[in-house]
py3Dmol code that shows the C-alpha trace and the ligand (Angstrom):
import py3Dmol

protein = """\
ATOM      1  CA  UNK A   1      40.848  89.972   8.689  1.00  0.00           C
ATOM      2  CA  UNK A   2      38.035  90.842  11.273  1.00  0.00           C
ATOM      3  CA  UNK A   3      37.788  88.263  14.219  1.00  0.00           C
ATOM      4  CA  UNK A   4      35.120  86.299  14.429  1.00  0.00           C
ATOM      5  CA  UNK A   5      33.511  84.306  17.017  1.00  0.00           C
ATOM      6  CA  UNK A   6      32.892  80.976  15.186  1.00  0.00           C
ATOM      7  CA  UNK A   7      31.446  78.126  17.548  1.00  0.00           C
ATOM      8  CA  UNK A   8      31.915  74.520  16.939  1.00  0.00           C
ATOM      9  CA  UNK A   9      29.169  72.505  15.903  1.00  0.00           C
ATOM     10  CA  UNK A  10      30.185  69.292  16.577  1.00  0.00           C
ATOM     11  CA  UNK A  11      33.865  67.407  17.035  1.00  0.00           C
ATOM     12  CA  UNK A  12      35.283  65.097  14.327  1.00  0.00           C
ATOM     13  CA  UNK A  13      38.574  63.770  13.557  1.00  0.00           C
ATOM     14  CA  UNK A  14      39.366  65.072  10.127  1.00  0.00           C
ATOM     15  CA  UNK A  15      37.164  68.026   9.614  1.00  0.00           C
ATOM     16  CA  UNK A  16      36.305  70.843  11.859  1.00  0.00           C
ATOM     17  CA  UNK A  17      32.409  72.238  11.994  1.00  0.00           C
ATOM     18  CA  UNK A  18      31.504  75.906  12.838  1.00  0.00           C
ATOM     19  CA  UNK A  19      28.792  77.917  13.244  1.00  0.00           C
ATOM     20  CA  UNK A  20      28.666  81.861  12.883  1.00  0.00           C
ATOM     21  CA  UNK A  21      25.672  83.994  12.308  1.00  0.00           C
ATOM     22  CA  UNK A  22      23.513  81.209  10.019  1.00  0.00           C
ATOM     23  CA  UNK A  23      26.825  80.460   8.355  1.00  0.00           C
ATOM     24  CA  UNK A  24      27.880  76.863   9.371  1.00  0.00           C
ATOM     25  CA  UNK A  25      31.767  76.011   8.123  1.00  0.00           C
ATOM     26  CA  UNK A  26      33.355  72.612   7.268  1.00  0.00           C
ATOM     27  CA  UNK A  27      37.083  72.941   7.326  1.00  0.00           C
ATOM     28  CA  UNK A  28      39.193  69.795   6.306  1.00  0.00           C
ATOM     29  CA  UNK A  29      41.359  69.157   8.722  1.00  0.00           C
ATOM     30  CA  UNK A  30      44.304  67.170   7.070  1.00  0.00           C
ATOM     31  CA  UNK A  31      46.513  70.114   6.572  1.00  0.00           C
ATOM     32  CA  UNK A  32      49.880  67.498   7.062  1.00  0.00           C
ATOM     33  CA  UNK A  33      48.821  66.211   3.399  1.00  0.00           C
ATOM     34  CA  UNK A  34      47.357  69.266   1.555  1.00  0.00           C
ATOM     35  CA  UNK A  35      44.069  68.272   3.208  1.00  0.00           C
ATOM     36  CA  UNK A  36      43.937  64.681   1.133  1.00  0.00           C
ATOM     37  CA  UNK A  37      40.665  63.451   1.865  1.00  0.00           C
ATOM     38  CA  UNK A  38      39.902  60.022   3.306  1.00  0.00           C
ATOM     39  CA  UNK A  39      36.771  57.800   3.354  1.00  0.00           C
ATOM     40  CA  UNK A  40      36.341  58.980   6.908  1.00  0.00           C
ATOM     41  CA  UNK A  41      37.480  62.687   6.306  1.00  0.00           C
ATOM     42  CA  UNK A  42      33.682  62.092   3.453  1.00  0.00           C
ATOM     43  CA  UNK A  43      31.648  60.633   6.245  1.00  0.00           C
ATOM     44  CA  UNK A  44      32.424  63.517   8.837  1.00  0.00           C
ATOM     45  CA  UNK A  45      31.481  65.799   5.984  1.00  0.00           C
ATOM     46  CA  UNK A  46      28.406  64.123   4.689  1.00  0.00           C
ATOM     47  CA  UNK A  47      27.573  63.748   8.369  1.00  0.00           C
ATOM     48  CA  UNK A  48      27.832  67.610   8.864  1.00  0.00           C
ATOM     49  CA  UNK A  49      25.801  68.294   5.627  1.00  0.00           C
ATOM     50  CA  UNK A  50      22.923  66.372   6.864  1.00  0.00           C
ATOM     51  CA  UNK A  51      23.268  68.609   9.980  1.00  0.00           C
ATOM     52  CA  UNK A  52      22.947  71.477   7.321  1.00  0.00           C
ATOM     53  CA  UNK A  53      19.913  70.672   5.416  1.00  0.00           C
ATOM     54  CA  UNK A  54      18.218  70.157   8.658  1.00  0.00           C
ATOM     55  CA  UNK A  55      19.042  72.924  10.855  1.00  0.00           C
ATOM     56  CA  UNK A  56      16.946  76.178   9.958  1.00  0.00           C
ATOM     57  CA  UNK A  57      19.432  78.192  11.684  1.00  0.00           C
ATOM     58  CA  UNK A  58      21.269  77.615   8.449  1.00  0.00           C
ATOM     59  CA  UNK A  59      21.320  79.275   5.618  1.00  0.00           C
ATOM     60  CA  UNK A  60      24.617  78.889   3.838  1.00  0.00           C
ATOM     61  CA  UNK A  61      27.462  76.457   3.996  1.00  0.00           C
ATOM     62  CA  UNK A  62      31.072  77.306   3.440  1.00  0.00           C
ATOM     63  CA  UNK A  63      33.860  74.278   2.743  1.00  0.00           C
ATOM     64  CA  UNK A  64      37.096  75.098   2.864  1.00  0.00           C
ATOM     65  CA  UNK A  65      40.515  73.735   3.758  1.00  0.00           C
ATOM     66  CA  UNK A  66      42.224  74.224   6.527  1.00  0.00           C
ATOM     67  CA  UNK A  67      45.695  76.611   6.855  1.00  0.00           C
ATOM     68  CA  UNK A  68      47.447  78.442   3.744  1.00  0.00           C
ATOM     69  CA  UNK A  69      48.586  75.849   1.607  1.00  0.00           C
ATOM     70  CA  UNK A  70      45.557  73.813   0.594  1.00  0.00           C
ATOM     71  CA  UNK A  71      41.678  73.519  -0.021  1.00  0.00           C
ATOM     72  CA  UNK A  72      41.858  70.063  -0.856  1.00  0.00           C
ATOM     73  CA  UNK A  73      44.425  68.205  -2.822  1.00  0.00           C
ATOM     74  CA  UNK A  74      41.486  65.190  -3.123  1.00  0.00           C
ATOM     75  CA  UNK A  75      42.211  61.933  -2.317  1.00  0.00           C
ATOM     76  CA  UNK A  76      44.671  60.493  -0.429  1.00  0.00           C
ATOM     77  CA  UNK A  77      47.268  58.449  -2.377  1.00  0.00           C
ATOM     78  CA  UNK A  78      48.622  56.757   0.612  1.00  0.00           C
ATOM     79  CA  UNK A  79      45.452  55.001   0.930  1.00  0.00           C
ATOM     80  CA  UNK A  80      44.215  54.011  -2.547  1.00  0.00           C
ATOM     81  CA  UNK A  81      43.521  50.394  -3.384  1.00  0.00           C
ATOM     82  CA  UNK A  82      41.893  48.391  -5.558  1.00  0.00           C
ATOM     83  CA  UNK A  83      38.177  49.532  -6.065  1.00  0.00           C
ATOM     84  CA  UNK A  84      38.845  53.166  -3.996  1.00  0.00           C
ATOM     85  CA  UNK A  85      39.869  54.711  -1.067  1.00  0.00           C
ATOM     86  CA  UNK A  86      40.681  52.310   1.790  1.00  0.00           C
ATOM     87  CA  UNK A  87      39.686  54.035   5.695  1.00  0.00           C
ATOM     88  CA  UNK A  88      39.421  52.882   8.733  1.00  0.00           C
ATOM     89  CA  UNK A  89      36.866  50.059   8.191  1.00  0.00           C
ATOM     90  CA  UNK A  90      38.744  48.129   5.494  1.00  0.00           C
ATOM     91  CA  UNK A  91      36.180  48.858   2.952  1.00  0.00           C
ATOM     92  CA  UNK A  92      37.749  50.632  -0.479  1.00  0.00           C
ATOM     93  CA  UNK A  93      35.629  53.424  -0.840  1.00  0.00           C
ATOM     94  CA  UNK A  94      34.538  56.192  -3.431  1.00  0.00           C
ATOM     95  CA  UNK A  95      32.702  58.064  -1.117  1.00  0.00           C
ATOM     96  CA  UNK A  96      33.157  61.226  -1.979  1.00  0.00           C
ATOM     97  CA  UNK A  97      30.998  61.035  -5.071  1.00  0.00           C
ATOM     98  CA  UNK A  98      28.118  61.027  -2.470  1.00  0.00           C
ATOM     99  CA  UNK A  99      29.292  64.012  -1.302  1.00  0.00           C
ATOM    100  CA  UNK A 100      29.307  65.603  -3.952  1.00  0.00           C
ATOM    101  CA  UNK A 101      25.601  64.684  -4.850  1.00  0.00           C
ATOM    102  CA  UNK A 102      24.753  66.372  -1.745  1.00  0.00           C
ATOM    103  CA  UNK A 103      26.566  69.468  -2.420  1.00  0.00           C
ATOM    104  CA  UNK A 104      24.574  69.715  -5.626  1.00  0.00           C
ATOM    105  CA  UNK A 105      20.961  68.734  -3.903  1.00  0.00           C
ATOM    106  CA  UNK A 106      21.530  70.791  -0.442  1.00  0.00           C
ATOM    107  CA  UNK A 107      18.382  73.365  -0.798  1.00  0.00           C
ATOM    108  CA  UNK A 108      21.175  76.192   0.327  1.00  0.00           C
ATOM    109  CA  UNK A 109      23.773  78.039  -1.118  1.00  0.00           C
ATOM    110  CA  UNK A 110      27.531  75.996  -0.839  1.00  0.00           C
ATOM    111  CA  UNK A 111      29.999  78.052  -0.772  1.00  0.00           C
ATOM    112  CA  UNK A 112      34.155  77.002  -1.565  1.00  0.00           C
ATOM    113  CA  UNK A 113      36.354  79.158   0.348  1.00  0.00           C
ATOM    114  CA  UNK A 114      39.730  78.346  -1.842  1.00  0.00           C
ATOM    115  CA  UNK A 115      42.323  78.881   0.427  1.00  0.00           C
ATOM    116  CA  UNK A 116      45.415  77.428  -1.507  1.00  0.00           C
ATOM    117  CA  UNK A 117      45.335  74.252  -3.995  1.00  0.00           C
ATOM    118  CA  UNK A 118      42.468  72.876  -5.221  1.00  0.00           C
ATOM    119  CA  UNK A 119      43.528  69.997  -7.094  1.00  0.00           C
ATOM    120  CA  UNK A 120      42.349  66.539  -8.311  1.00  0.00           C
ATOM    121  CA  UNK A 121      39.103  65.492  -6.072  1.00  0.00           C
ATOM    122  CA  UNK A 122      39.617  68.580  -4.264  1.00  0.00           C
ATOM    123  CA  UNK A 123      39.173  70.681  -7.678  1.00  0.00           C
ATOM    124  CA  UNK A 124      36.081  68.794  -8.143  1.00  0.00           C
ATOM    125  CA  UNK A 125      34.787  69.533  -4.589  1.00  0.00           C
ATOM    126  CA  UNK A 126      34.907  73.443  -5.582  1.00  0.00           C
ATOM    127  CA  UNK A 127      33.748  72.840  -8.942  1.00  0.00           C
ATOM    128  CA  UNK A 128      30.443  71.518  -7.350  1.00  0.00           C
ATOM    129  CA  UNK A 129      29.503  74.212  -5.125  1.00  0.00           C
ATOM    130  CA  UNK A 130      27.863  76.836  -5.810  1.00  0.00           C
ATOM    131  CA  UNK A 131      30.287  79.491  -5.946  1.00  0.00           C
ATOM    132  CA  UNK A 132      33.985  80.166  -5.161  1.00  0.00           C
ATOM    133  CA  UNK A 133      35.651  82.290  -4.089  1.00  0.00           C
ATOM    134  CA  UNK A 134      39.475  82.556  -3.975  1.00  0.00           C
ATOM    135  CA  UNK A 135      42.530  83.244  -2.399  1.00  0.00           C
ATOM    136  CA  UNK A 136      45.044  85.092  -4.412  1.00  0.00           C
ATOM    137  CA  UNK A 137      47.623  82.101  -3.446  1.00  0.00           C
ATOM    138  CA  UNK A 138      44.997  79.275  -4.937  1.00  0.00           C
ATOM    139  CA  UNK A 139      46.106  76.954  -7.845  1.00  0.00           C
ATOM    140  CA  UNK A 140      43.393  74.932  -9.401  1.00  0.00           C
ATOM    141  CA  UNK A 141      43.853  72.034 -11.625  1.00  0.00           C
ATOM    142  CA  UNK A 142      43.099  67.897 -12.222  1.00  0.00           C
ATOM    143  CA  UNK A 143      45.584  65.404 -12.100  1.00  0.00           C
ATOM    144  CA  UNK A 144      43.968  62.195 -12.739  1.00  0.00           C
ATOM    145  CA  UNK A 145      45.359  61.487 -15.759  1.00  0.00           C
ATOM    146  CA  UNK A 146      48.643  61.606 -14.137  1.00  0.00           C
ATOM    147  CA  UNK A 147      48.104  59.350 -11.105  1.00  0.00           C
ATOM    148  CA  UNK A 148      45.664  56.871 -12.452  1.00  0.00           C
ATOM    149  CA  UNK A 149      42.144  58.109 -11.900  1.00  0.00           C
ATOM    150  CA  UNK A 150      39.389  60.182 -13.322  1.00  0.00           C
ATOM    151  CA  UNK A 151      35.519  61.892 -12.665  1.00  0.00           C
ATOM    152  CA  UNK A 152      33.906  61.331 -15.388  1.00  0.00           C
ATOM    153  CA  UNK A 153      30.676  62.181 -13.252  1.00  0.00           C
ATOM    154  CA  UNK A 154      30.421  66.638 -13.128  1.00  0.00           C
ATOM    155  CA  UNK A 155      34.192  66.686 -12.538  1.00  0.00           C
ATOM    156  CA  UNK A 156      33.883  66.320 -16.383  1.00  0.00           C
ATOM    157  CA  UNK A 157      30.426  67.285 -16.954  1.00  0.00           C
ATOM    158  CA  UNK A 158      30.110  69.946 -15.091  1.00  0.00           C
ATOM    159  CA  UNK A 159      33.286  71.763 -15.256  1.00  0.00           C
ATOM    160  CA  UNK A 160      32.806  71.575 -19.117  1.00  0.00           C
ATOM    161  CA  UNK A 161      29.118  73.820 -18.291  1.00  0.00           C
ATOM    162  CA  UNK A 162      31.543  76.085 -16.183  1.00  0.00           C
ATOM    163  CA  UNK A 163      34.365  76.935 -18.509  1.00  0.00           C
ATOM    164  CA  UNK A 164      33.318  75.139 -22.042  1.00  0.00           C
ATOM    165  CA  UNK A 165      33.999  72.026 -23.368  1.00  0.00           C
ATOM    166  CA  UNK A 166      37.895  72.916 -25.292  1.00  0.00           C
ATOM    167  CA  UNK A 167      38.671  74.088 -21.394  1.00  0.00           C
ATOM    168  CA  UNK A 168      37.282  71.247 -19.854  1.00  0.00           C
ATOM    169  CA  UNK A 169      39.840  69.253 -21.482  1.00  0.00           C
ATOM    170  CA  UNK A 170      42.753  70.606 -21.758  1.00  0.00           C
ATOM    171  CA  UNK A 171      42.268  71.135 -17.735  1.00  0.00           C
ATOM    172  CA  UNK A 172      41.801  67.007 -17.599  1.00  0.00           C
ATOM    173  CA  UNK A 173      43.974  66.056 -20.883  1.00  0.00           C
ATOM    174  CA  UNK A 174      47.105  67.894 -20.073  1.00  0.00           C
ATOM    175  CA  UNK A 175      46.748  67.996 -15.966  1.00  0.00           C
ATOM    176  CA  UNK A 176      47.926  71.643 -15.689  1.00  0.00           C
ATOM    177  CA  UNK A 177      47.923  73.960 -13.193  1.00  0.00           C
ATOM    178  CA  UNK A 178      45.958  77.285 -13.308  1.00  0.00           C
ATOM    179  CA  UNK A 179      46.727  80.137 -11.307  1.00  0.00           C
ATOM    180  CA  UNK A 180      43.874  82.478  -9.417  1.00  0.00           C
ATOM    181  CA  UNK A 181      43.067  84.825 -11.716  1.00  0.00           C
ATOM    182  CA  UNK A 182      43.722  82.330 -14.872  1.00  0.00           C
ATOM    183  CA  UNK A 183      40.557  80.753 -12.859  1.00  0.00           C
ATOM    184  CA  UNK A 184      38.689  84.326 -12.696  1.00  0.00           C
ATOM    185  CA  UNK A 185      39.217  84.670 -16.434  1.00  0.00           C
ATOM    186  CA  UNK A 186      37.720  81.277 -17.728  1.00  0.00           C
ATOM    187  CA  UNK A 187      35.354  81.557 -15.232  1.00  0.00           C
ATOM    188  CA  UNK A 188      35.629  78.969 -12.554  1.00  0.00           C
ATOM    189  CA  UNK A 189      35.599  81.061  -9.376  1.00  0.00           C
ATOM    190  CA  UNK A 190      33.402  84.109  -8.634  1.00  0.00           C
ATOM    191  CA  UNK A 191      36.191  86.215  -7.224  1.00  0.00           C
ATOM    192  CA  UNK A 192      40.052  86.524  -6.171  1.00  0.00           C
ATOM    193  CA  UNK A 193      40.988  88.171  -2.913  1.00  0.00           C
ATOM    194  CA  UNK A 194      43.821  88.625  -0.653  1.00  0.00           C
ATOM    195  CA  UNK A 195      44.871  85.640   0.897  1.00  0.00           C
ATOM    196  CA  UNK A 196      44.250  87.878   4.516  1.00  0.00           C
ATOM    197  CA  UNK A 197      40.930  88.909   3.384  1.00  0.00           C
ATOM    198  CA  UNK A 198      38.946  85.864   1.849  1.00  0.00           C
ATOM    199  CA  UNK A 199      36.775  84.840   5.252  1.00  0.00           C
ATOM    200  CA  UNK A 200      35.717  88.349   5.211  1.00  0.00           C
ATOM    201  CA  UNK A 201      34.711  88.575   1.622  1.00  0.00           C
ATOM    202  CA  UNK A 202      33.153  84.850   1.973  1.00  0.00           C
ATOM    203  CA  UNK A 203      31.195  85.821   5.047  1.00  0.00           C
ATOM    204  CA  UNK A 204      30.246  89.351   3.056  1.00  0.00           C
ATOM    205  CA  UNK A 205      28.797  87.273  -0.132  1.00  0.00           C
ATOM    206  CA  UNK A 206      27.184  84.607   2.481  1.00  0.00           C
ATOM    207  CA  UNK A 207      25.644  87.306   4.634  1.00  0.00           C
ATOM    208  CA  UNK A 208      23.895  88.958   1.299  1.00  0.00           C
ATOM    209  CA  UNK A 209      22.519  85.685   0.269  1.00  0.00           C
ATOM    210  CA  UNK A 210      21.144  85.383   3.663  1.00  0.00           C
ATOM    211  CA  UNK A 211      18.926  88.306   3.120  1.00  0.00           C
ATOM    212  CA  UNK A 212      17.679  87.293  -0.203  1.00  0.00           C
ATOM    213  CA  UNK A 213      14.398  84.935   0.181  1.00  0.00           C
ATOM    214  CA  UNK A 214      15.643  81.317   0.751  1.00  0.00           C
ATOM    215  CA  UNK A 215      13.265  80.050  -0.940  1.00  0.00           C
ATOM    216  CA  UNK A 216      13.698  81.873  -4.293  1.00  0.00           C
ATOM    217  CA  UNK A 217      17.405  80.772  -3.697  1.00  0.00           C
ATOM    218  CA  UNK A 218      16.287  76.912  -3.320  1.00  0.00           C
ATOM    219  CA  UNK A 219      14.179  77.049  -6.398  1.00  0.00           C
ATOM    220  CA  UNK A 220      16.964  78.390  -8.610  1.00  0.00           C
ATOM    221  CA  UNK A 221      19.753  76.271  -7.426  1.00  0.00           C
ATOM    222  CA  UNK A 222      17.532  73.201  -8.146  1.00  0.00           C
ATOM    223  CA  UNK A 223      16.032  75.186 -11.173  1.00  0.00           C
ATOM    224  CA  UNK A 224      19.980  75.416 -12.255  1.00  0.00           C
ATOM    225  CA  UNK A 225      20.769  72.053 -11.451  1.00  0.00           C
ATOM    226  CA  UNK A 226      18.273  70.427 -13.053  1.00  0.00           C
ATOM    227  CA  UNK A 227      19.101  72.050 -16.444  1.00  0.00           C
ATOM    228  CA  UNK A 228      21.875  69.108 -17.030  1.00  0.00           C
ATOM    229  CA  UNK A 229      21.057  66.238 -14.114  1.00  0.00           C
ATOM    230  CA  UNK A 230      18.460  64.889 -16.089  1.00  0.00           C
ATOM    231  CA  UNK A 231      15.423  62.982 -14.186  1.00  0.00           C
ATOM    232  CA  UNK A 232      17.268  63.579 -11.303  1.00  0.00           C
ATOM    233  CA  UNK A 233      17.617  66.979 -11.586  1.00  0.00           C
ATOM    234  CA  UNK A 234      13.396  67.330 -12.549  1.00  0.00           C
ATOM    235  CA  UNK A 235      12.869  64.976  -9.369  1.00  0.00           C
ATOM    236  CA  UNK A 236      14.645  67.433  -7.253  1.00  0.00           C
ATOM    237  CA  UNK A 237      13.120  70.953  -8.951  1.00  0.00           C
ATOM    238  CA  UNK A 238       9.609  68.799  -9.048  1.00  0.00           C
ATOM    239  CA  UNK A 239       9.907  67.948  -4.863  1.00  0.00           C
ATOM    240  CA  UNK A 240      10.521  71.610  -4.549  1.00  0.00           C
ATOM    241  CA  UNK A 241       7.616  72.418  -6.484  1.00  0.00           C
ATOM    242  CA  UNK A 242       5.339  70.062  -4.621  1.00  0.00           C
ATOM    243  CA  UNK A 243       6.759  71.678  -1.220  1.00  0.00           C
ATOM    244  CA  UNK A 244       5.458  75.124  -2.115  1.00  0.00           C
ATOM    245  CA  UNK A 245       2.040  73.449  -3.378  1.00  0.00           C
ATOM    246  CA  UNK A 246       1.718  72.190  -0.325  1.00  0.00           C
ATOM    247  CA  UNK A 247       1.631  75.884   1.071  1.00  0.00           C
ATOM    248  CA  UNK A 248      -1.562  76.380  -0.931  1.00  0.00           C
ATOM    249  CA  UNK A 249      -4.848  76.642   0.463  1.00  0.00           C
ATOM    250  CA  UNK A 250      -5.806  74.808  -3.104  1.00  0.00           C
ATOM    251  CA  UNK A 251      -3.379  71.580  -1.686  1.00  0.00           C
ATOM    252  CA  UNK A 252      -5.141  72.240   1.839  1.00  0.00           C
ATOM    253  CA  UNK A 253      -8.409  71.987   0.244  1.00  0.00           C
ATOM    254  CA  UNK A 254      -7.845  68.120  -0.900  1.00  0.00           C
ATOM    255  CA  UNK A 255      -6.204  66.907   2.404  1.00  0.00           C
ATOM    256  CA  UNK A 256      -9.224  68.780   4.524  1.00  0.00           C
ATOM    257  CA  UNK A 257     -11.878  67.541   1.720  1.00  0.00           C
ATOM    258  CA  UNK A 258     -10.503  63.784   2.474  1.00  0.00           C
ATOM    259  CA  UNK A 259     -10.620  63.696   6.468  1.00  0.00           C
ATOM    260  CA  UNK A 260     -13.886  65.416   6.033  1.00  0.00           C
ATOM    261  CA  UNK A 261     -15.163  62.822   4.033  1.00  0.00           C
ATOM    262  CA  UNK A 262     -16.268  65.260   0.930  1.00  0.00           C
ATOM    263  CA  UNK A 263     -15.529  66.178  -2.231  1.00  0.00           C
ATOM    264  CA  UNK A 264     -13.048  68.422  -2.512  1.00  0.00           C
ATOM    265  CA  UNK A 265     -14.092  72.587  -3.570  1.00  0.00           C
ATOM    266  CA  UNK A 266     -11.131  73.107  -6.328  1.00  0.00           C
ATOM    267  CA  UNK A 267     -13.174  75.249  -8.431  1.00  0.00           C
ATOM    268  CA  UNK A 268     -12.824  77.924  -6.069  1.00  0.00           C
ATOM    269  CA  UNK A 269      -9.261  78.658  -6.660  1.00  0.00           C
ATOM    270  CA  UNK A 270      -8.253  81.091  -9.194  1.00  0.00           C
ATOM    271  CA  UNK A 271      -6.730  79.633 -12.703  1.00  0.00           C
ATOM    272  CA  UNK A 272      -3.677  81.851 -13.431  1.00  0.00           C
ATOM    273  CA  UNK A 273      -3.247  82.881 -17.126  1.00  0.00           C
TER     274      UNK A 273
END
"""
ligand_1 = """\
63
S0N
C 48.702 69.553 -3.966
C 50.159 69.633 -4.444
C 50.224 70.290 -5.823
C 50.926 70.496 -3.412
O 52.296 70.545 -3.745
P 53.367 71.068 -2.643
O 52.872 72.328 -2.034
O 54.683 71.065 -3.329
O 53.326 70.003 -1.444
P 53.860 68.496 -1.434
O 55.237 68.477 -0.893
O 53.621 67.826 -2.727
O 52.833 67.887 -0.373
C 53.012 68.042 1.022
C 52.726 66.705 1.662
O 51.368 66.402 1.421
C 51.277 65.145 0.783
N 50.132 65.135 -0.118
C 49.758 66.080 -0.971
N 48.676 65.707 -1.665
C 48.375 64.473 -1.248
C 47.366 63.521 -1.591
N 46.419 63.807 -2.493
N 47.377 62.351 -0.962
C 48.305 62.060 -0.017
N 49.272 62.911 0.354
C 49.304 64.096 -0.262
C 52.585 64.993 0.025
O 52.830 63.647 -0.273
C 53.537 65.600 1.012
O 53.865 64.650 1.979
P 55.403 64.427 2.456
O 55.759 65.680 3.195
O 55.364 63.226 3.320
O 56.232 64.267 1.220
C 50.818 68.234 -4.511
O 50.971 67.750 -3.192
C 50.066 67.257 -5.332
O 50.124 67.274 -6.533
N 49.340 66.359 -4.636
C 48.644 65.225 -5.260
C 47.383 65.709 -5.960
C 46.643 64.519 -6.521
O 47.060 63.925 -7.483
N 45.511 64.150 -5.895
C 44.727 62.973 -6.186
C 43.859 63.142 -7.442
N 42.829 62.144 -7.512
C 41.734 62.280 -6.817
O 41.535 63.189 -6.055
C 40.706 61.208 -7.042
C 39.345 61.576 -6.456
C 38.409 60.464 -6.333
O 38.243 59.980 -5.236
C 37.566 60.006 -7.491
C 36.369 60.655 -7.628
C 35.510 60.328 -8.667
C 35.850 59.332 -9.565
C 37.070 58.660 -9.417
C 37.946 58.980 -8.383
C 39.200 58.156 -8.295
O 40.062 58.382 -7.509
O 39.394 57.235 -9.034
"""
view = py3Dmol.view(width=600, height=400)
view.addModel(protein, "pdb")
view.setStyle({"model": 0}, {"cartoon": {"style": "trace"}})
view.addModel(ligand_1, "xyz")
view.setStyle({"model": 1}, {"stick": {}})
view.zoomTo()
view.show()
């Protein structure tokens, strides 16, 4: 594996944040329980994906897991009570449903770097991001039928776009556990690599999406999304669509027309076939 330079972004507690050439990494940091997720371990990361959507220095995020064992085995059992996930502030908490919705809106690629198991909420986590790619050690599977929980949000929804709907569940029905390349085959991750070699083919894929236009990348991940999120999906693709209007000189025209105290010129702008 080449040696890279990564800096750190910012401290937390659970995760770690790093930066290397427009690549910005969260790593959960929980390796003691198969990197369980808290509330808190959400709130760092939501916290760092806000950093991502606004820092233009950005242009792909990687989540991973951190060590050889573990992505993310999702959420931590030792802490579930009644109504969720119970951190530091009392509160029971599903939090990481949030997280996920930014995953799916962020206007850059998200990449999962699937360093060992991906399983229950941490299966989910991958399934949401853009693309995966895989160590040759990773297991994926749910368990929620097994412990007493279930995402019925695009754990189910989703994943049954990504690998068809018999797939979808048997993976939530009978709570097995796939290998890598069982994954490859149904179509779940992009690619399988050496355990020793996935940051380098993660930070090769990242690096060739960085010099594709970023924003024919945005509109097709929202484009993408909104194919099954509904009116939420449209409002998302429809934002993006107003954002490049507003690059027009025909958009300019109506702002300019209105602090000039005119009426706006629209009929010189061409009307595309
Ligand atoms: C990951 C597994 C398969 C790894 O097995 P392995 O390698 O044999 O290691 P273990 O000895 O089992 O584990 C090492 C230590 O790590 C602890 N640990 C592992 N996973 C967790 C966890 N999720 N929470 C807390 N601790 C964990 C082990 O206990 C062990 O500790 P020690 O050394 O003290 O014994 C295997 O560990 C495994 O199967 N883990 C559990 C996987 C699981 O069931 N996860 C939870 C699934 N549910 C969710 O994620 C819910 C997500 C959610 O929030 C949600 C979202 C949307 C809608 C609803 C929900 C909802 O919860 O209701």
């Amino acid at each position: 594996m080449t040696k890279r330079n990564w800096t750190t972004i910012k401290e937390y507690e659970e995760i770690r944040f790093d930066f290397f050439e427009g690549i910005a990494r969260i790593t959960i940091n929980r390796p003691r329980y198969r990197n369980a997720f808290t509330p808190d371990t959400i709130k760092e990361m939501i916290d760092a994906m806000h950093y991502c959507r606004e820092a233009d220095n950005v242009g792909v995020v990687v989540i991973t897991g951190e060590g050889d064992k573990a992505f993310c085995s999702g959420g931590d059992q030792n802490i579930k009570g009644h109504g969720g996930y119970i951190g530091k502030d009392g509160i029971p908490r599903l939090n990481v449903l949030d997280l996920q919705k930014l995953i799916r809106s962020l206007p850059k690629p998200v990449v999962a770097m699937v360093n060992g198991y991906a399983i229950g909420g941490g299966h989910v986590l991958h399934v949401v991001c853009d693309l995966s790619i895989a160590s040759d050690n990773a297991i994926f599977g749910q368990t929620g039928p097994k412990v007493g929980s279930f995402d019925g949000g695009f754990g189910s929804s989703y994943l049954a776009r990504i690998v068809g709907q018999k797939k979808a569940r048997e993976i939530w029905f009978l709570c097995r556990q796939y290998s890598a390349q069982e994954a490859l085959e149904m179509g779940l991750v992009n690619k399988v690599v050496p355990f020793d070699q996935l940051e380098d083919e993660v930070v090769d894929w990242c690096k060739t999406m960085m010099k594709r236009s970023p924003l024919a990348l945005r509109m097709l991940k929202l484009a993408m999304n909104a194919e099954l999120d509904g009116q939420a999906g449209l409002q998302e693709l429809a934002g993006n669509a107003t954002l490049l209007y507003y690059l027009t000189e025909e958009a300019q025209e109506g702002k300019r027309a209105f602090l000039e105290k005119r009426e706006p010129d629209f009929q010189k702008f061409p009307k595309f076939p």
